[in-house]
N, C-alpha and C positions, 0 to 999 in steps of 0.2 A: 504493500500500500504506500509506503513512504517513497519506494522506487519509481510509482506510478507518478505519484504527487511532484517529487524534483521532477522527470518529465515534462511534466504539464507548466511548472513552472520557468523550465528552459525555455519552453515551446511560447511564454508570454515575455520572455526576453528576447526572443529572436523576432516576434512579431516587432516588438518598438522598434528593434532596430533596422527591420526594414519599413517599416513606415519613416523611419529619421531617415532613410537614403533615399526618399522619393517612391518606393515604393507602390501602385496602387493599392488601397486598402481592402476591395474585394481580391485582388492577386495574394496581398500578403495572406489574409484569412487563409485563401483554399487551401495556399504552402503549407500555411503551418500546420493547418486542421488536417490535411492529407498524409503530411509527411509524420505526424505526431500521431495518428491514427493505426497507421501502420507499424510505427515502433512498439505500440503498444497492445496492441490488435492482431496484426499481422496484414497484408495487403487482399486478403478474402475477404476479411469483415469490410475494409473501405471499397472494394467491386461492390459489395454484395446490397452498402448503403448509396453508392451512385446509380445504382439501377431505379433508385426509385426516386433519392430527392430531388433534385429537381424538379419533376412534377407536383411531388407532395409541397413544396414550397411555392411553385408559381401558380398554383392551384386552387389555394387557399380564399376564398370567396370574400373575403374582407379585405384582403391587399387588392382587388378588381378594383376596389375604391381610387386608388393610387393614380394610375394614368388617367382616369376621368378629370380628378379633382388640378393634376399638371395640364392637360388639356384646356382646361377650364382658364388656368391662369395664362398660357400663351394667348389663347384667343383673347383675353381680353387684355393683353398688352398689346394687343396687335390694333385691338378695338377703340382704343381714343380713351379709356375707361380714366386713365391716369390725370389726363387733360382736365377733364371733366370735373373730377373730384378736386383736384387743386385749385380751381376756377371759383366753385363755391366753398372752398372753404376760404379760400384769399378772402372772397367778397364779404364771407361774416368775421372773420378775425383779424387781415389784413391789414387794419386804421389803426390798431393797437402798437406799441411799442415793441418789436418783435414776434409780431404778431403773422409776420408770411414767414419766420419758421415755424409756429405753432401751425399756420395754416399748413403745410408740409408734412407733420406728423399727426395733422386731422388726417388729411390725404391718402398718407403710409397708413393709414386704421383701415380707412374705408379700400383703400386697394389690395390690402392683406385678406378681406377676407370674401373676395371673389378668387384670389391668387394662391394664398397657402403657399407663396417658397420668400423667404428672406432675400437670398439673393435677386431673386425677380423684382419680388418690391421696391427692395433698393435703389438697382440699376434704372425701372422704370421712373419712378418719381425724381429719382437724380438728372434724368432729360430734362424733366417737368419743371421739378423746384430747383436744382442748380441756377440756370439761367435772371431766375426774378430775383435769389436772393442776392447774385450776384448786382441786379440790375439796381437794386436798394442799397448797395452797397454794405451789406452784411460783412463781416467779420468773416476770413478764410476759415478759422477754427471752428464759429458756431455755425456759418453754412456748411459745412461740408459733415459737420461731425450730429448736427441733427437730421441730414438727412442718411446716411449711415444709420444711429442709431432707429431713425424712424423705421427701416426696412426691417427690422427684428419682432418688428409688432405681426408680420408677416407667417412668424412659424408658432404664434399662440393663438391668435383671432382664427378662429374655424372660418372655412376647414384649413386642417394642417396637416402637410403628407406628413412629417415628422410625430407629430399626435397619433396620427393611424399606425404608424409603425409601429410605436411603442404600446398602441392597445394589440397589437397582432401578438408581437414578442411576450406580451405579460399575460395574454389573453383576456382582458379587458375589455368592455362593452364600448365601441366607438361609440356611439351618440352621447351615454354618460361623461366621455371624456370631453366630446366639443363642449355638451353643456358647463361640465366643468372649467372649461378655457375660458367662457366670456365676463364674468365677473374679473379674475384676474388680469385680463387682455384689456378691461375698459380701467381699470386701476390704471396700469403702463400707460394708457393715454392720459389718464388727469398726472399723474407722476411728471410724466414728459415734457407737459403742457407748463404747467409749476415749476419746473427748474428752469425753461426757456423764459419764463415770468423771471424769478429769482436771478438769471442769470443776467437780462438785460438793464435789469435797475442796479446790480451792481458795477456793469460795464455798461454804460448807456450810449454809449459810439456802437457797442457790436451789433447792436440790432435796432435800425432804424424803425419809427413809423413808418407802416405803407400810406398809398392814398385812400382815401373815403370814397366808395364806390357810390352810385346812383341807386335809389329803390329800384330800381328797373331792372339794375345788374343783377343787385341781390336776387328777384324773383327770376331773373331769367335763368342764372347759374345753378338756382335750386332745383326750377322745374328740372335741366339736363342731367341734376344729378339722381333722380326718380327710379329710371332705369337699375341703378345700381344697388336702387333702397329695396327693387320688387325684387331683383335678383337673390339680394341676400335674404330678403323675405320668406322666397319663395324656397332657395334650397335650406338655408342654416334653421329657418322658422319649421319647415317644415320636418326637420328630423329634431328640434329639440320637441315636437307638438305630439311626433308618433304618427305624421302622415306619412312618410317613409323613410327607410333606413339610407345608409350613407349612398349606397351605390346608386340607386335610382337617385338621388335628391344629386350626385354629380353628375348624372348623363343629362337632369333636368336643367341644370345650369350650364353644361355647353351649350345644349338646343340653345338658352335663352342670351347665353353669350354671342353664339353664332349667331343666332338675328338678330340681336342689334348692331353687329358689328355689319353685316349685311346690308341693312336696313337703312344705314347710315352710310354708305359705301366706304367704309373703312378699313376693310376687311372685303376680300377677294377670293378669286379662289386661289393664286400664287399664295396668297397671305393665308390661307387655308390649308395649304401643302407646307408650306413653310412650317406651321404650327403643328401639324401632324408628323412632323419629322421631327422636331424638334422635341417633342413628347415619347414619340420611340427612344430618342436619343436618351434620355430623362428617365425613362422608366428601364429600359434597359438595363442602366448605370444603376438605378435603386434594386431592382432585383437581382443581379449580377453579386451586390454587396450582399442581398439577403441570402444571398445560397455560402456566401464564403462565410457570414455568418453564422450558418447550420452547422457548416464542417467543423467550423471551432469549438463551437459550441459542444457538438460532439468529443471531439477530442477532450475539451477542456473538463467534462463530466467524466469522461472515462480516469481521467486523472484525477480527477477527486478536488480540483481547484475551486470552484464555486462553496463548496461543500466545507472545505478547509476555512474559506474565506469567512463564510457566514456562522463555523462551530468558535473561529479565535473572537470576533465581533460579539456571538453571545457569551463568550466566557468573559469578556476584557472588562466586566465590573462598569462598564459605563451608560448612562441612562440611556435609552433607545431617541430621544433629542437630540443626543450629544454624539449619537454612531450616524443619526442621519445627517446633520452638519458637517461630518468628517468627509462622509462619503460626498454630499454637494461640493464642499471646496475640492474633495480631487476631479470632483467633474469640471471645477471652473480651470483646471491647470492643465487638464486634459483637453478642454477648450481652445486653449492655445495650439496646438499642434494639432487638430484634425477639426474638418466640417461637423455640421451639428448631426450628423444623418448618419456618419460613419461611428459617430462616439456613441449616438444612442445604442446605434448596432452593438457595437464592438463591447461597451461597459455595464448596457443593463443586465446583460444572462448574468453577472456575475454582483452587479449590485443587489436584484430584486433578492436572488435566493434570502440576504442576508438582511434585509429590509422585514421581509416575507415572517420571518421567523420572532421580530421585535414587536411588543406588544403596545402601542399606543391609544389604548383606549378605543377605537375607531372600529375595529374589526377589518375585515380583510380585502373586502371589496371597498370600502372607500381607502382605507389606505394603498392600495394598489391606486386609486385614482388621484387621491392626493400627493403621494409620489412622481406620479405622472408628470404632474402641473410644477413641481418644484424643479424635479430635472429639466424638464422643456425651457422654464426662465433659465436656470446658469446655463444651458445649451445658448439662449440669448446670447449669455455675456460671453460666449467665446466669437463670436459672431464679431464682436469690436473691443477684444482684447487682443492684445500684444502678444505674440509677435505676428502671429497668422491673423485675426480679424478679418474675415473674409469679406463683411460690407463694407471696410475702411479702403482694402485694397478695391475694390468696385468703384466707389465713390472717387478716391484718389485718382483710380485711371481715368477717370470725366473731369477733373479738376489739375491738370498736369503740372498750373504755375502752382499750385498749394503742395507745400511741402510734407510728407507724411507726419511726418515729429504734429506737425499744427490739426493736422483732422486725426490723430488718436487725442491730442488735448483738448477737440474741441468732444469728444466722446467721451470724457470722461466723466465729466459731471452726469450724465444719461447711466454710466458704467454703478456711478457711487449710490444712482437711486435706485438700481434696481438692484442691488445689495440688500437697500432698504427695503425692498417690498417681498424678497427672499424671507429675509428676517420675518416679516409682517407675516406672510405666510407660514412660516415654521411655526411662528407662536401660534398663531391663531389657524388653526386647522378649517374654521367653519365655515371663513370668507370664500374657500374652495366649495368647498360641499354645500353651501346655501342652496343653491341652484339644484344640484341633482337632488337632494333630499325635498326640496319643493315639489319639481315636476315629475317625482320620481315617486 
């Protein structure tokens, strides 16, 4: 057993170190899950488990969810969706002191959550809002470093392909989980909104007042933004209601993406093809990770690592508060050197067991969802933490005179509140579970 166990252990030290050489992280998994499979197994056992996973993994009828909900969000980047929502949120917060960055991370809300990817967010709205905050003459750090942190809003606000994974992985009820993202996902905007407040009255050069728009503008922006209010209506309303589950309610909001993007002629059929490649692309790349993530996983079980991990956790004297903070902070340092998608993969098999087993009051299904929601935020903050920050380098590459050093400091104030609302949530279990325990 101990012989298994170093194994398995070697086998999670050669994984880092190929992911530190560049590594891809669905390649490094099958390595090491294959090559550690067989040391310990024999090469019969791993024939005899490829003959079927793959199937059994891309088969799985709640991952379907996945390319609809990517689908969803190409179409409507393609769709004008992004214009749209910056337009009226400029025209209601705008005139305020800082107020077309606030407007930008109203924006990044409302496009997050017809889109579901942080990076998409991002990059979209960084067309969008780079340009005006520039034009107001915003501060390089707090334009660039609000719209960065805005795109993070991106993988909480349902739907979230990130949130699906981890209800596949934990086996967790997706609709419970979306429902559980939106209370915390509408926190992150008033957060957001309040430090960009905070931040301009103490630096009052970084963020100018915009202009005061016309009632005319305000109503006309609002009605355009309508489309996006039935959207999310229709699909997020309608699976936290129990009119249908995730899958239907994402094939319903491409239909509803594609016509309006149609309708408006924004959206073509190149831009049509375009987006349907672009989603193979996408889904490919998440399933391709979920199969190297099997293989490990297997391995890492047969070696007894998960198991190790979560018996020294329950023995180590420490209150079950104090094991689940240990385990967020590695997930915020783990942040740093891999995507949010690749970490969830990679870290939960081996977090939940050890979660699974700590008695917090809750019972087992809301802490399985309230764990959810807490990994999902620190997967945020690796998103515009150093050194990796994947929306800082996004952002940065749209903003080329701005020096990277100035858009992580303009992120960091965004970095330090959602610490704060980590915190809030730790303590306070129930701001999570209000919502499912309501409509539940």
């Amino acid at each position: 057993m101990e012989s298994e166990l170093l194994i398995g252990l070697i086998g999670l030290v050669a994984l880092i170190g190929l992911i530190a050489i560049r590594v891809p992280i669905a390649y490094a998994m099958m390595l090491v899950g294959a090559v550690g499979t067989v040391v310990l197994s024999g090469p019969a056992i791993l024939l005899s488990q490829l003959k079927t996973l793959a199937y059994g993994q891309f088969s799985i009828y709640d991952l379907s969810v996945v390319p609809m909900f990517v689908l969803m969000g190409n179409i409507a980047t393609r769709a004008g969706l992004s214009r749209d929502l910056f337009r009226a949120a400029n025209a209601w917060l705008g005139w305020m002191r800082g107020g077309v960055a606030m407007a930008a991370i109203a924006a990044c809300a409302g496009f997050g959550s017809v889109c579901g990817s942080s990076l998409a967010t991002a990059s979209t709205m960084g067309q969008v809002a780079l340009p005006e905050l520039r034009r107001y003459r915003y501060s390089p750090s707090l334009a660039t470093g609000t719209v960065a942190a805005g795109g993070v809003l991106g993988i909480l606000i349902p739907p979230s392909i990130v949130l699906v994974v981890y209800a596949v992985i934990v086996e967790a009820n997706i609709t419970t989980m979306f429902i559980a993202a939106f209370v915390p996902g509408l926190i992150a905007v008033l957060f957001f909104l309040i430090t960009i407040a905070i931040y301009v009255r103490l630096v009052p050069d970084a963020g100018p007042r915009g202009d005061r728009v016309s009632r005319e503008e305000i109503v006309a922006s609002s009605i355009a933004v309508l489309p996006v209010a039935v959207i999310f209506g229709l699909v997020i309303g309608g699976i936290y209601f129990g009119f249908f589950n995730p899958t239907p309610a994402a094939a319903i909001g491409v239909f509803l993406v594609a016509v309006y993007g149609l309708g408006r002629r924004l959206v073509g059929w190149r831009e049509l093809r375009s987006a349907l490649l672009d989603t193979a692309k996408t889904s490919g790349m998440i399933y391709l990770i979920l199969l190297g993530a099997e293989l490990l996983k297997i391995f890492m079980s047969r070696g007894g690592v998960p198991q190790a991990a979560a018996e020294m956790m329950a023995s180590s004297g420490l209150p079950p508060l104090a094991i689940m903070a240990l385990l967020l902070v590695a997930l915020i340092f783990l942040g740093c050197l891999m995507d949010s998608l690749s970490m969830i993969l990679l870290v939960i098999p081996f977090f939940w067991p050890v979660i699974a087993q700590l008695d917090f009051g809750l019972g087992a299904e809301p802490t399985k969802v309230w764990f959810g929601i807490l990994a999902l935020i620190v997967v945020e903050l690796g998103l515009i933490t150093p050194p990796v920050g994947m929306n800082v380098f996004v952002i940065n590459a749209m903003s080329r005179d701005v020096p990277m050093s100035q858009t992580f400091r303009g992120v960091m104030p965004f970095f330090f509140v959602e610490l704060l609302r980590v915190v809030l949530l730790l303590a306070f279990p129930g701001i999570t579970l209000f919502l499912p325990r309501l409509l539940g």
